[in-house]
ROLO-919984 format. One line per field, with one value per residue: x, y, z of N, C-alpha, C in turn; residue number from 1; residue in one letter. Coordinates in Angstrom, 1 decimal, padded with zeros to 4 digits, m for minus. Layout:
<atoms>
n_c1	X_...
n_c2	Y_...
n_c3	Z_...
ca_c1	X_...
ca_c2	Y_...
ca_c3	Z_...
c_c1	X_...
c_c2	Y_...
c_c3	Z_...
num	NUM_...
residu	a_...
</atoms>
This chain:
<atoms>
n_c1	m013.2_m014.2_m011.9_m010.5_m009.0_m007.7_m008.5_m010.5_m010.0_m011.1_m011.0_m008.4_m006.1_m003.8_m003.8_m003.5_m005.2_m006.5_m008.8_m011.4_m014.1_m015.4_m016.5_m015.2_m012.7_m010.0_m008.8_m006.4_m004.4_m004.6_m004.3_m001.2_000.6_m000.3_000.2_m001.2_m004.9_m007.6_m010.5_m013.8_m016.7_m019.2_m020.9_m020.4_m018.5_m016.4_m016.6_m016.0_m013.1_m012.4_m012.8_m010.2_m008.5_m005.5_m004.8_m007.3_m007.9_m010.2_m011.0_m012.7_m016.2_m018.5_m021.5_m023.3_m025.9_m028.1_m031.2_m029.6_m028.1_m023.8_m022.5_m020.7_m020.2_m020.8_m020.5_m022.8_m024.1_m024.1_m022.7_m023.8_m022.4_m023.0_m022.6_m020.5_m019.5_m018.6_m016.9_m014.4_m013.2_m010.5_m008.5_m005.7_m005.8_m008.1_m009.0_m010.5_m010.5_m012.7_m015.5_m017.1_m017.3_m016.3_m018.0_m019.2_m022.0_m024.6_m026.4_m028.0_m030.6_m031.9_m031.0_m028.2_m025.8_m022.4_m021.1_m021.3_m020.0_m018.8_m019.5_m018.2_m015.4_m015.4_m016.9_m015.6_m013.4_m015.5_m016.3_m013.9_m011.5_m008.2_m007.1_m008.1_m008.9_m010.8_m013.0_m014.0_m016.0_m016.8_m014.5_m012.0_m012.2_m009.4_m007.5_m007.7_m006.9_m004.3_m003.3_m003.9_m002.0_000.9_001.0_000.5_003.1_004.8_004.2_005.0_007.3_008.3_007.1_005.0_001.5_000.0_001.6_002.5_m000.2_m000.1_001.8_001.6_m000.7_001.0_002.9_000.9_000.3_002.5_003.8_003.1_000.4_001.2_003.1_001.3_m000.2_001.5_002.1_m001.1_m001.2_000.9_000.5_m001.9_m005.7_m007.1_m005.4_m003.4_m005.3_m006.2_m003.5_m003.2_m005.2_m007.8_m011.0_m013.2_m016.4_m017.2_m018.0_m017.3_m014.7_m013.5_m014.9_m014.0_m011.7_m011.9_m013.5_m016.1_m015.7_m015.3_m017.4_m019.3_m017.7_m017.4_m018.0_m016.7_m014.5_m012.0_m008.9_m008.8_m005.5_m005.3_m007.9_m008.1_m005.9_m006.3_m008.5_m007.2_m005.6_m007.1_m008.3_m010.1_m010.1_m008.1_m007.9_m009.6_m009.9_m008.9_m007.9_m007.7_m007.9_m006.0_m002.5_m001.2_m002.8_m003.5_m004.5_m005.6_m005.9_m007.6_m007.8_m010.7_m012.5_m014.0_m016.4_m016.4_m019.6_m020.1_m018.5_m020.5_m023.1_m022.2_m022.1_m025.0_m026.3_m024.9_m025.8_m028.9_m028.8_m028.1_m030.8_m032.1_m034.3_m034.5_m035.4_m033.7_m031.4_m031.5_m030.9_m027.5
n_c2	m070.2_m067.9_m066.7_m064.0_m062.1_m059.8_m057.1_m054.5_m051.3_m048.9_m048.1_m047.0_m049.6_m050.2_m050.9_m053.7_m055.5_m057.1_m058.7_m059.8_m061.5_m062.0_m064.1_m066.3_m068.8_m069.2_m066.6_m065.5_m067.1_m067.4_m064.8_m064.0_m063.0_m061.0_m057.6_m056.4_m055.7_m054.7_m053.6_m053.7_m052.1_m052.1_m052.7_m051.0_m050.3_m052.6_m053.2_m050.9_m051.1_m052.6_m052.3_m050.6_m052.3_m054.1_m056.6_m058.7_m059.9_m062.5_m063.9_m065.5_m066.4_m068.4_m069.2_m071.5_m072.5_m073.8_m072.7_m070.2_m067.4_m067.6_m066.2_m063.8_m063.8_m061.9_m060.2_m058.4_m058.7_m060.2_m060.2_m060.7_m062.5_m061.0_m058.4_m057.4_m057.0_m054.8_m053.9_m055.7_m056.1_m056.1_m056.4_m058.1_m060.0_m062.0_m063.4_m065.9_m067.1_m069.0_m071.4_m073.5_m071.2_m071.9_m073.4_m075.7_m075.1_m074.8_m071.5_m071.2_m074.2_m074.9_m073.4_m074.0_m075.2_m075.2_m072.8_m071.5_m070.1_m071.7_m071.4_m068.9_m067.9_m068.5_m066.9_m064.0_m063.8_m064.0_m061.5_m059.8_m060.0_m061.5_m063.6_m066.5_m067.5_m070.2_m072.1_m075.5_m076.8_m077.3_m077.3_m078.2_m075.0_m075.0_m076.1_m074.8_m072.3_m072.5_m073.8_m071.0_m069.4_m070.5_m070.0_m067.6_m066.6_m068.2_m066.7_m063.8_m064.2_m064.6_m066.2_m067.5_m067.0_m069.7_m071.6_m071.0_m071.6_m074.4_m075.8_m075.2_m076.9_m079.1_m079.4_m079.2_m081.9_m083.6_m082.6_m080.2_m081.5_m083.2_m082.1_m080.4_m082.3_m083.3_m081.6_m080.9_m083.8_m083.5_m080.6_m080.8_m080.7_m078.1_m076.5_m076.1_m075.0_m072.3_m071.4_m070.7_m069.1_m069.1_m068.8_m070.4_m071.9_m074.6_m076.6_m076.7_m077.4_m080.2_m080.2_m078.1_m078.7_m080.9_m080.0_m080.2_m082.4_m084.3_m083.7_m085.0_m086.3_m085.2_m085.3_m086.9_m087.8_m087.8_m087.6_m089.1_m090.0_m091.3_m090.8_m088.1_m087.8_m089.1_m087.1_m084.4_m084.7_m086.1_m085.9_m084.0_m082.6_m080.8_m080.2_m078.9_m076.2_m074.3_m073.0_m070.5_m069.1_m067.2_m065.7_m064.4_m062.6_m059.8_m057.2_m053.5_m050.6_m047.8_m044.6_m042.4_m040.5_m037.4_m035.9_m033.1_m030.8_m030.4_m033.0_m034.3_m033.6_m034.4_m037.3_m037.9_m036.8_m039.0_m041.6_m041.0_m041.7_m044.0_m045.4_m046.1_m048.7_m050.0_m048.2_m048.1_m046.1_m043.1_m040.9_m038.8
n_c3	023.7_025.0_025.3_024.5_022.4_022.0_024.6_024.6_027.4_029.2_031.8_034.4_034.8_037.9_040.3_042.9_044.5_047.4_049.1_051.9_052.0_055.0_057.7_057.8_058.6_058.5_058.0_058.5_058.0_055.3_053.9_055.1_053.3_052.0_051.4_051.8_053.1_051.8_053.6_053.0_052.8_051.5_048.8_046.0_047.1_046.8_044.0_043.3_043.6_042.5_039.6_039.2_040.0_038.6_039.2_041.1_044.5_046.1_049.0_050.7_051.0_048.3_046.6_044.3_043.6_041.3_040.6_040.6_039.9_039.9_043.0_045.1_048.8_051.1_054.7_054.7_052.6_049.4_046.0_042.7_039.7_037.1_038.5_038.9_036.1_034.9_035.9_035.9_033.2_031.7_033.6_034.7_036.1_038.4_041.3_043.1_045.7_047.1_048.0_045.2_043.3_041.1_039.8_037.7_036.5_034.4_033.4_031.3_030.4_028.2_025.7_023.4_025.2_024.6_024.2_026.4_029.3_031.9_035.0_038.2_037.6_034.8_034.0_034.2_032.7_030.0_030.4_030.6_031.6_031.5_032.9_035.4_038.6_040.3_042.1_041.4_043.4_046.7_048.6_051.8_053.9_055.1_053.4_051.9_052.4_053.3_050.9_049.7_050.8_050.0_047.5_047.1_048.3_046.1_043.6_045.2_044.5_042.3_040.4_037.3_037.3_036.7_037.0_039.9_041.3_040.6_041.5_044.3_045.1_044.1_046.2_048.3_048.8_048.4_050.4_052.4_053.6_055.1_057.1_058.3_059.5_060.9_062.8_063.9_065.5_067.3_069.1_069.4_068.3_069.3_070.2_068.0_066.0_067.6_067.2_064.3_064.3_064.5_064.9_066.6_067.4_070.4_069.2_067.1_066.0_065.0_062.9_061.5_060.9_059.6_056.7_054.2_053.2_054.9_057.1_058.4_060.6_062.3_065.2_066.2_069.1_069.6_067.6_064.0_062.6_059.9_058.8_058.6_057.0_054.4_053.9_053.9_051.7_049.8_045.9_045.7_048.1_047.1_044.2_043.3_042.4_040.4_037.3_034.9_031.4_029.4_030.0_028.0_026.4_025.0_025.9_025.9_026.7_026.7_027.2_028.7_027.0_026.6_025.1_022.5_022.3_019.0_018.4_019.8_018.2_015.7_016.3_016.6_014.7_012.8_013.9_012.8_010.2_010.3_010.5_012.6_013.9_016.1_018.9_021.0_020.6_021.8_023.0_023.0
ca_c1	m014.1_m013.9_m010.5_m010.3_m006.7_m007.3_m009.9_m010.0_m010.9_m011.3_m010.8_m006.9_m006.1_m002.5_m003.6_m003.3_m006.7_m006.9_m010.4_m012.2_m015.6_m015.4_m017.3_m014.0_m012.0_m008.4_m008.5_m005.3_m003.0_m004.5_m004.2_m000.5_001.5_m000.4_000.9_m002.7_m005.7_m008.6_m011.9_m015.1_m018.3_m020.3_m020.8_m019.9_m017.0_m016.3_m017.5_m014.8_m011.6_m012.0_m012.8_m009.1_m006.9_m004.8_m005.2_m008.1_m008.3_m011.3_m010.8_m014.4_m017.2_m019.2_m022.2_m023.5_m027.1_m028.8_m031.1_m029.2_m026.8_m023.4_m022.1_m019.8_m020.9_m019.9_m021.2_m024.3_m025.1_m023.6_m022.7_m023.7_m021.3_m022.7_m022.7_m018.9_m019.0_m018.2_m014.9_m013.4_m012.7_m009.1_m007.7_m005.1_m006.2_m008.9_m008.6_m011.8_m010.5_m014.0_m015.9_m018.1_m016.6_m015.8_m018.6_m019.7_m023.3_m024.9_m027.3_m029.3_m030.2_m032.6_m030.0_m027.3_m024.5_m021.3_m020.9_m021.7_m018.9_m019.2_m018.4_m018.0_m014.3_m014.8_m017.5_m014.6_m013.0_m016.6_m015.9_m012.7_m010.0_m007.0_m006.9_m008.7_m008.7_m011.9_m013.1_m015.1_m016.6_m016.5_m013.9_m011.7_m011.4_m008.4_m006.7_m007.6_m006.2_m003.0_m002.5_m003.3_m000.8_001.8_000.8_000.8_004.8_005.2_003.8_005.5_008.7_008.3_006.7_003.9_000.0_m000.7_002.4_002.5_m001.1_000.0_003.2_001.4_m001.6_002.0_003.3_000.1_000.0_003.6_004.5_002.1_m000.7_001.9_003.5_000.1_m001.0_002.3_001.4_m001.9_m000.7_001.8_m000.4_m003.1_m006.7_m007.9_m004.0_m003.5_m006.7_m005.6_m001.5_m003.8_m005.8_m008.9_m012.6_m014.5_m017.3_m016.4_m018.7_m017.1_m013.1_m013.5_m015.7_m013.6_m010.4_m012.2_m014.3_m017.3_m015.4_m016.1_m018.0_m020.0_m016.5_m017.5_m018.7_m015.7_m013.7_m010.4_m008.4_m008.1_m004.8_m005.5_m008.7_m007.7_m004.5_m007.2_m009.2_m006.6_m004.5_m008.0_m008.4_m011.7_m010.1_m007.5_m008.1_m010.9_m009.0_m008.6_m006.6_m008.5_m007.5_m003.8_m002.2_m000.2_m003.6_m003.2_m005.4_m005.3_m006.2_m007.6_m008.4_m011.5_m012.1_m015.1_m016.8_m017.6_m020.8_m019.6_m018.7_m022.1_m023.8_m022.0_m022.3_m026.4_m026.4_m024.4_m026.9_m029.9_m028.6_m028.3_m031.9_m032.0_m035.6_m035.2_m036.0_m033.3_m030.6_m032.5_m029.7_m025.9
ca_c2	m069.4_m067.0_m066.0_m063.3_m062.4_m058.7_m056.4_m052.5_m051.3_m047.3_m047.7_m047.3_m050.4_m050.7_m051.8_m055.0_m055.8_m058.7_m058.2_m061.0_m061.4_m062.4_m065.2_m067.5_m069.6_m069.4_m065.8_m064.8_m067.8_m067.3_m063.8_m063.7_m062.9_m059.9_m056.4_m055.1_m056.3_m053.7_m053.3_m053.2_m051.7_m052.0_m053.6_m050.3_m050.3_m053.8_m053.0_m049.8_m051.4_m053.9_m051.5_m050.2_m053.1_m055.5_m058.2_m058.5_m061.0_m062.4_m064.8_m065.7_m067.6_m068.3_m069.8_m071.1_m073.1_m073.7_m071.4_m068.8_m067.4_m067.5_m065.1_m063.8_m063.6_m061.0_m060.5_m057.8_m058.4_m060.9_m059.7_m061.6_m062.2_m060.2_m057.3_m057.4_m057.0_m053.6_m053.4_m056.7_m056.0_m055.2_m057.2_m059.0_m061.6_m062.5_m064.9_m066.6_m068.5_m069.1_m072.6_m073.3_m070.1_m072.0_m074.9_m075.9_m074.9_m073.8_m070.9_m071.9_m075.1_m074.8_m072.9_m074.3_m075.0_m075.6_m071.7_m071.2_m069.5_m072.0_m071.1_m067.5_m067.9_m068.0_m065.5_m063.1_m063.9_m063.6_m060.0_m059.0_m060.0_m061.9_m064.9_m066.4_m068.7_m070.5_m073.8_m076.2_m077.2_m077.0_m077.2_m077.8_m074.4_m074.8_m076.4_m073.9_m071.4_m073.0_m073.6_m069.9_m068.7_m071.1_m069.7_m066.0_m066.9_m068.9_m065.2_m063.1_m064.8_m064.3_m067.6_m067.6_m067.5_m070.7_m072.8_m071.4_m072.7_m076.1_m075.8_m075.1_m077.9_m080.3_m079.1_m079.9_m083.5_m084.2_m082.3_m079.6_m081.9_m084.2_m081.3_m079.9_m083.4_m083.5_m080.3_m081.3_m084.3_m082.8_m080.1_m081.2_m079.5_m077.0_m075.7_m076.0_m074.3_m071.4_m071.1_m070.3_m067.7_m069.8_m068.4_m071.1_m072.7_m075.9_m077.9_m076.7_m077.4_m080.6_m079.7_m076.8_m079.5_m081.7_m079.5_m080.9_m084.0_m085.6_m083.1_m086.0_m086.6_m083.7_m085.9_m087.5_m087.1_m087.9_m087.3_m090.4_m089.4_m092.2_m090.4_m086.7_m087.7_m089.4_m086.4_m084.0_m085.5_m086.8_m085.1_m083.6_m081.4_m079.6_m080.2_m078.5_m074.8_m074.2_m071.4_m070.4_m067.8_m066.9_m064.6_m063.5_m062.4_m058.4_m056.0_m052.6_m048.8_m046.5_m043.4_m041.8_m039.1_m036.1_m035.4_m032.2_m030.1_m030.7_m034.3_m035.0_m033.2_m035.2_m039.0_m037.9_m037.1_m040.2_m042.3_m041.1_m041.6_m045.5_m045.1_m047.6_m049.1_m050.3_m047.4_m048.2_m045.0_m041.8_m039.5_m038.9
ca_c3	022.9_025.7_025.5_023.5_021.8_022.8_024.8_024.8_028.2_029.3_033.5_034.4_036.2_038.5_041.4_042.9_045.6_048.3_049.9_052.5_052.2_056.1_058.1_057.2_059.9_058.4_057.0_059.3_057.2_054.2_053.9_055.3_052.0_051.2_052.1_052.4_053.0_051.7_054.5_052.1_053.6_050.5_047.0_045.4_047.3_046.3_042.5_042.8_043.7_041.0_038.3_039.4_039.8_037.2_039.9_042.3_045.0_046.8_049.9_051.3_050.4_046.8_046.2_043.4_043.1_040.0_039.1_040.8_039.4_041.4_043.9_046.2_049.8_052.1_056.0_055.0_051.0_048.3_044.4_041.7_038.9_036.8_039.4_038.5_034.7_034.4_036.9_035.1_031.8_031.3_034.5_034.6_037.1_039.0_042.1_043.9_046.4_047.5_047.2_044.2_042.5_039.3_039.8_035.6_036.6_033.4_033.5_030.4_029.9_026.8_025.1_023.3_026.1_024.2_023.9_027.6_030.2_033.0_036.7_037.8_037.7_033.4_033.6_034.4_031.5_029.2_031.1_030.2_032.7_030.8_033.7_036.6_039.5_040.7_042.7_040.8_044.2_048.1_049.5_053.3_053.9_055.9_052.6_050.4_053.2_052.9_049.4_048.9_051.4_049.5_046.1_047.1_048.5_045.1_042.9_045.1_044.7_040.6_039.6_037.3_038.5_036.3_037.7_041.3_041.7_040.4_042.5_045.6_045.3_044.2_047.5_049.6_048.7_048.9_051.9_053.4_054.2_056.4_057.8_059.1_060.1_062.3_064.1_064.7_066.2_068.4_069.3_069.4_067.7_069.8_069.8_066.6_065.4_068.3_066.4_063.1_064.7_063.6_065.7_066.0_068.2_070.8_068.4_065.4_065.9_064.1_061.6_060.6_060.3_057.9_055.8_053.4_052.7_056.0_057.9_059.3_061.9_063.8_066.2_066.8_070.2_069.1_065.8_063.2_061.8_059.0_058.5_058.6_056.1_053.2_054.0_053.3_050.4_048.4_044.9_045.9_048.6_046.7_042.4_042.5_042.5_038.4_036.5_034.0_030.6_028.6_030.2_026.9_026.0_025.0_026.5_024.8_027.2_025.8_028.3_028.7_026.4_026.9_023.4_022.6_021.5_018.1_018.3_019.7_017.6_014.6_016.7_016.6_012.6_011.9_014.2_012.4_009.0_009.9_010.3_013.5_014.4_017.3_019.3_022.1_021.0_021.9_023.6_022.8
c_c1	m014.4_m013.0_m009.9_m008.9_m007.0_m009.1_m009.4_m011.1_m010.7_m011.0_m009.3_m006.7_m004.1_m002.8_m003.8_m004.0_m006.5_m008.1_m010.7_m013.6_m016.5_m016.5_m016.3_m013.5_m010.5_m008.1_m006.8_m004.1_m003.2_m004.2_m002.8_000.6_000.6_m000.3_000.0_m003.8_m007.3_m010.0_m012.4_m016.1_m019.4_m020.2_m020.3_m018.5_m016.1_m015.8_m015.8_m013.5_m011.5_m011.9_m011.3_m007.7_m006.5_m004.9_m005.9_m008.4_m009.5_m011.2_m012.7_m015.2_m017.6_m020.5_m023.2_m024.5_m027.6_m030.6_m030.6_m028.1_m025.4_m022.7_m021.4_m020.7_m020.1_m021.4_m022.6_m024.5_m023.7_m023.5_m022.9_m022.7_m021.4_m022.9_m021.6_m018.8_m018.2_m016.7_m013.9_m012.7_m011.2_m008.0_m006.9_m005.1_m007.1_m009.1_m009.9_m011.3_m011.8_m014.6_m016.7_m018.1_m016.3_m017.1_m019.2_m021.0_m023.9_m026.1_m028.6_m029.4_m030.7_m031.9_m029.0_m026.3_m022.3_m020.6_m020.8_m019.9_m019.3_m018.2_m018.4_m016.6_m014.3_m015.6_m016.6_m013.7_m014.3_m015.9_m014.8_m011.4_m009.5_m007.5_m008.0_m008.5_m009.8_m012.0_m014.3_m016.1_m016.6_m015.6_m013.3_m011.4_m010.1_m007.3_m006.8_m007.1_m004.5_m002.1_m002.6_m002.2_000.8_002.2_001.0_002.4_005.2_005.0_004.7_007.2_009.1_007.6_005.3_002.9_m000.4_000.6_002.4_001.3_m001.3_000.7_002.3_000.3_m000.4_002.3_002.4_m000.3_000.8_004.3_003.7_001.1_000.2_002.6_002.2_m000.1_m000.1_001.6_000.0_m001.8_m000.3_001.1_m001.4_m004.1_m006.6_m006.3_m003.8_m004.1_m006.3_m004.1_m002.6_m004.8_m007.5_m010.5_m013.2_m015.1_m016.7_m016.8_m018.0_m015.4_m012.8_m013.8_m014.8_m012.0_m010.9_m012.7_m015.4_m017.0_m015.8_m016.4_m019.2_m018.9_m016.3_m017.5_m017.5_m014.5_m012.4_m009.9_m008.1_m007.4_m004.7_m006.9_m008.9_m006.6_m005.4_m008.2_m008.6_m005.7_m006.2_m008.3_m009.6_m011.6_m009.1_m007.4_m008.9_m010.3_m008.7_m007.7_m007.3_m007.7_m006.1_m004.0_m001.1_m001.5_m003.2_m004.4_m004.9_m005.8_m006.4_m008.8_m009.7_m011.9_m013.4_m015.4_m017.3_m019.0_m020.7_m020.0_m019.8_m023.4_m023.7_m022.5_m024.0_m027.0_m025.9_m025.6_m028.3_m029.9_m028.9_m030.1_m032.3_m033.7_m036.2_m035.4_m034.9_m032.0_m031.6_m031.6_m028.9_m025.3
c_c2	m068.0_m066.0_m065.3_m062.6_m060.8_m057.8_m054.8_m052.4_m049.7_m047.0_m048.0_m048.5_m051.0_m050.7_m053.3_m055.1_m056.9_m058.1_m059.7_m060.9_m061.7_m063.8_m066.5_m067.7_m069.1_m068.0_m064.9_m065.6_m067.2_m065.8_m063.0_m063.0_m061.3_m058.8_m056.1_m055.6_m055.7_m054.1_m053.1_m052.9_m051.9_m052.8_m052.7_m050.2_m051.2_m053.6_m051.5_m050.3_m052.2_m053.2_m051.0_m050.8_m054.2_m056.9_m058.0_m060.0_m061.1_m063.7_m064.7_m066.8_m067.6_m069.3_m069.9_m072.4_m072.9_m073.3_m070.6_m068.5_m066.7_m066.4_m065.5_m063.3_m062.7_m061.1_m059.9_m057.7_m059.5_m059.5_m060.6_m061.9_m061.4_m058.2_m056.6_m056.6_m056.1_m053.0_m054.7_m056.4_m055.1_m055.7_m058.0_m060.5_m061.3_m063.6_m065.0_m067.7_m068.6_m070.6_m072.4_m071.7_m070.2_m073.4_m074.9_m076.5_m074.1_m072.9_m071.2_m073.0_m075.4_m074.3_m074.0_m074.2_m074.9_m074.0_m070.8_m070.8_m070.8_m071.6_m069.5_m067.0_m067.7_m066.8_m064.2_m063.0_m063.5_m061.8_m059.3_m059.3_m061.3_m063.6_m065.2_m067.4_m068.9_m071.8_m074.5_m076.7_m077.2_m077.4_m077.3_m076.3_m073.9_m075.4_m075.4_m072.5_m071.7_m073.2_m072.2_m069.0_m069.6_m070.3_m068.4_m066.3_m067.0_m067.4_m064.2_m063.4_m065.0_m065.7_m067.1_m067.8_m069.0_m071.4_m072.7_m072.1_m074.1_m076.5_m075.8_m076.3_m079.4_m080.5_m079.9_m081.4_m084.1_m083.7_m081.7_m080.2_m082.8_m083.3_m080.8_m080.9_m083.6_m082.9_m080.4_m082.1_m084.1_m081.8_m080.0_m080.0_m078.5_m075.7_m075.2_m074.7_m072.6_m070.6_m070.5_m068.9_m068.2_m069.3_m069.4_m071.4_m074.1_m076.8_m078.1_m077.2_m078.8_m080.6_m078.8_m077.2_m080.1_m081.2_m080.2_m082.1_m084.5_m084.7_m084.0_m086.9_m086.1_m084.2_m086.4_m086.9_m087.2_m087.8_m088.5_m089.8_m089.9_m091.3_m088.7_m086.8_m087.9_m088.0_m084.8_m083.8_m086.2_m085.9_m083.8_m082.1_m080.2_m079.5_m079.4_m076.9_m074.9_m072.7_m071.6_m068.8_m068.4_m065.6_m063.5_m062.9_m060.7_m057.2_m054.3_m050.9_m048.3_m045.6_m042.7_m040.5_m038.0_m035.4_m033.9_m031.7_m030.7_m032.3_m034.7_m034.8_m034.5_m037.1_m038.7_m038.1_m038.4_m041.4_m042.0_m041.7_m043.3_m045.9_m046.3_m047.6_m049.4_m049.7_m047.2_m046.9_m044.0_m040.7_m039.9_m037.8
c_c3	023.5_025.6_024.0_023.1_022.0_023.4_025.2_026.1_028.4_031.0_033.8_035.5_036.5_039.9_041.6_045.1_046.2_049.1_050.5_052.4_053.9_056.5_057.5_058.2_059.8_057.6_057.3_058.3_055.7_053.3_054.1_054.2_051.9_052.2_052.4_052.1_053.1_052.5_053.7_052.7_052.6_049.5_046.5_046.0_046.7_044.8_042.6_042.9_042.7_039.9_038.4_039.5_038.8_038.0_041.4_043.0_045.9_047.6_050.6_051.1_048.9_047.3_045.2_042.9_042.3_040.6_039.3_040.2_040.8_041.6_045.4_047.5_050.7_053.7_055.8_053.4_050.2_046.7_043.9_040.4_037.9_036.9_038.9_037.0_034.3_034.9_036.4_033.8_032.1_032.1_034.4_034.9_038.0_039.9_042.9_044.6_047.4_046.8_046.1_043.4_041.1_038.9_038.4_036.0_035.1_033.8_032.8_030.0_028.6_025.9_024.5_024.4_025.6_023.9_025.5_028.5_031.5_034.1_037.0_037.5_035.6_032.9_033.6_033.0_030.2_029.5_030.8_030.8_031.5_032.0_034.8_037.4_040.3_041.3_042.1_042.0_045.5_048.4_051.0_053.0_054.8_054.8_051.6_050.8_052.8_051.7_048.9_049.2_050.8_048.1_046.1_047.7_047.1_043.9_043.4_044.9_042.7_040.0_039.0_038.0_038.1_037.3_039.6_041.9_041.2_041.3_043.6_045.9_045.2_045.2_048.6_049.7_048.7_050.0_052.8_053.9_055.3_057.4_058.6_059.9_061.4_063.4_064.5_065.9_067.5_069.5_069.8_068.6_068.1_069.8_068.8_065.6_065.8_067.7_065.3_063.0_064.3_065.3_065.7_067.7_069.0_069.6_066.8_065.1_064.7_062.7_060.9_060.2_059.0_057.1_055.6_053.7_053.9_057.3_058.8_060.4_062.9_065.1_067.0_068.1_070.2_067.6_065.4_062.5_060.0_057.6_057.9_057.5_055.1_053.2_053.3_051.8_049.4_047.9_045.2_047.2_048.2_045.2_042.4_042.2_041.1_038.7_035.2_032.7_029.9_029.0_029.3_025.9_025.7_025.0_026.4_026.5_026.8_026.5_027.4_027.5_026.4_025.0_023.6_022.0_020.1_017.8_018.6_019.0_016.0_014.7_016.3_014.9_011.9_012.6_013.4_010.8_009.1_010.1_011.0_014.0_015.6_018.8_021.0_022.1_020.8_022.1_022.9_023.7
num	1_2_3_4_5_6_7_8_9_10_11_12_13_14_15_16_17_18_19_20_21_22_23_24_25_26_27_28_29_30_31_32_33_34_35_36_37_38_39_40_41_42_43_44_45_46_47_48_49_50_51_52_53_54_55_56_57_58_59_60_61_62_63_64_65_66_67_68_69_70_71_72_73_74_75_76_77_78_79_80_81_82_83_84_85_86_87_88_89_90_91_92_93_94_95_96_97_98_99_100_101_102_103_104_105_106_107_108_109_110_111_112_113_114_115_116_117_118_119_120_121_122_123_124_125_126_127_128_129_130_131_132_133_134_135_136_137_138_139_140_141_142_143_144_145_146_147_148_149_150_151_152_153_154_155_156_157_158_159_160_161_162_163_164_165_166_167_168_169_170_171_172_173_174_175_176_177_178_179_180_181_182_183_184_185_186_187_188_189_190_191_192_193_194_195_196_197_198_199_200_201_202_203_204_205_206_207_208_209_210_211_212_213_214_215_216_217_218_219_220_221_222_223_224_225_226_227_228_229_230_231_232_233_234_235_236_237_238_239_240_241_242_243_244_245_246_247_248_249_250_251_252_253_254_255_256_257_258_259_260_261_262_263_264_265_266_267_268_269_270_271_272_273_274_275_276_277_278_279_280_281_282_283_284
residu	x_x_x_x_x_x_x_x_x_x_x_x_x_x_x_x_x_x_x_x_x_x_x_x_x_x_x_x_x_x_x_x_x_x_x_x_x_x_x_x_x_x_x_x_x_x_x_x_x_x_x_x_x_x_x_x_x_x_x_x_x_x_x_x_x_x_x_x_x_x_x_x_x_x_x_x_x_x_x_x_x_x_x_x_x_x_x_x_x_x_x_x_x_x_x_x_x_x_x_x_x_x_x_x_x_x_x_x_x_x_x_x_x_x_x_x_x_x_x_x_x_x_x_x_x_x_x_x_x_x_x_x_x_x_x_x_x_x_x_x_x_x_x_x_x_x_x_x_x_x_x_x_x_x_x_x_x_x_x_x_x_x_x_x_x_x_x_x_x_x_x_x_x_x_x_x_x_x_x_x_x_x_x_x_x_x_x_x_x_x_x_x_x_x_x_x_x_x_x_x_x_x_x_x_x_x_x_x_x_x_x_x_x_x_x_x_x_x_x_x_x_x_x_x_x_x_x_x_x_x_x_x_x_x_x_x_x_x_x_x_x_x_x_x_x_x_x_x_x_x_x_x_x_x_x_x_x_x_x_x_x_x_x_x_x_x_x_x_x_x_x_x_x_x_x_x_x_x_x_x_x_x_x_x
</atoms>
């Protein structure tokens, strides 16, 4: 009900954005595929590279508690989603690999719901972008590191955005989560963690293997490989990643244009004629 069959937008967009929101473990793997990885200092900065590119990515965090509405988190200020609205429209894609990014929190519940955008992942679509990719829920992020450095290989290598992120979550459950689990193994953690480039705390090396799912293992002084394989491979740490939109959707440009004297003189006469009440157009 979202996915509108075309949207006319006015901001020219051919770039193609990867931004971190930082305060991430695995941003060195997950990040490897992209040629360039834009420094943001600001929200407007943020807020400007998106108004300009056909595909913007966002590696980081989300969070997204009810009543708040949800948002991306960066190290000195979050955006809300609809902070965004105005640099989406027209995009081709939109990627949040960030947890709770797509979580089906409604905003209103008194409202009718069955008309509602849920997640910020379809708010982007409400917005104007053609596609998106969001996580219905938290997340390892050391799997959602992995499957997107799989997925950005699988993109740039020509595969669709809807199938490489099915391809790359097929991957991590029939081979990448046993292949990692070797190299732990072998390795060991604190190695391991070290090969990845991963920052962390002594207290945290576990923690930052297993994620949410069994972040009560931290404690543990040795690795249950038994434990760490169900931990990896169960639905809950890599389904939750969606693809959202049609990307044969047709989004229309149509540049800026400067009215003159004239024209605004005539936009003013034709607004008064509709003889509008409610007092909100004053200027042209």
């Amino acid at each position: 009900m979202y996915l509108y069959e075309q949207v006319k937008y006015s901001d020219e967009k051919n770039l193609r954005t990867s931004i971190c929101g930082g305060d991430t473990l695995f941003e060195k793997l997950a990040v490897q595929a992209c040629s360039e990885v834009n420094a943001t200092q600001s929200m407007d900065d943020v807020v400007n590279q998106l108004t300009h590119s056909s595909i913007f990515c966002f590696y980081g965090h989300c969070e997204h508690k009810h009543p708040d509405r949800p948002s991306l988190l960066f190290k000195d200020f979050v955006i809300r989603d609809f902070e965004l609205r105005l640099g989406v429209r027209g995009a081709e894609r939109i990627e949040f690999w960030a947890c709770q990014s797509g979580s089906n929190i409604p905003l209103h519940f008194l409202p009718s719901q069955v008309n509602e955008a849920f997640g910020m992942d379809m708010r982007m679509l409400e917005y104007g972008a053609k596609t998106a990719i969001g996580s219905l829920w938290a997340v390892p992020e050391l799997v959602t590191a992995h499957i997107k450095a799989k997925y950005d290989k699988l993109v740039t290598s020509g595969l669709g955005a809807s199938e490489a992120l099915l391809s790359a979550q097929r991957w991590w459950i029939e081979s990448g989560a046993d292949e990692e689990i070797q190299k732990i193994t072998t390795m060991g953690e604190k190695e391991y963690l070290k090969k990845l480039g991963c920052h962390y705390a002594e207290k945290q090396a576990m923690k930052a293997l297993m994620g949410p799912v069994l972040a009560s293992s931290a404690n543990r002084s040795n690795i249950d490989v038994s434990v760490l394989e169900d931990s990896f491979k169960h639905p809950s740490a890599w389904s939750g990643m969606r693809f959202c939109g049609l990307s044969d959707q047709q989004n229309v440009f149509i540049p800026r244009v400067e009215l003159s004297s004239a024209q605004k003189q005539e936009m003013r006469d034709l607004i008064l004629k509709m003889n509008l009440q409610s007092g909100y157009i004053k200027n042209v």
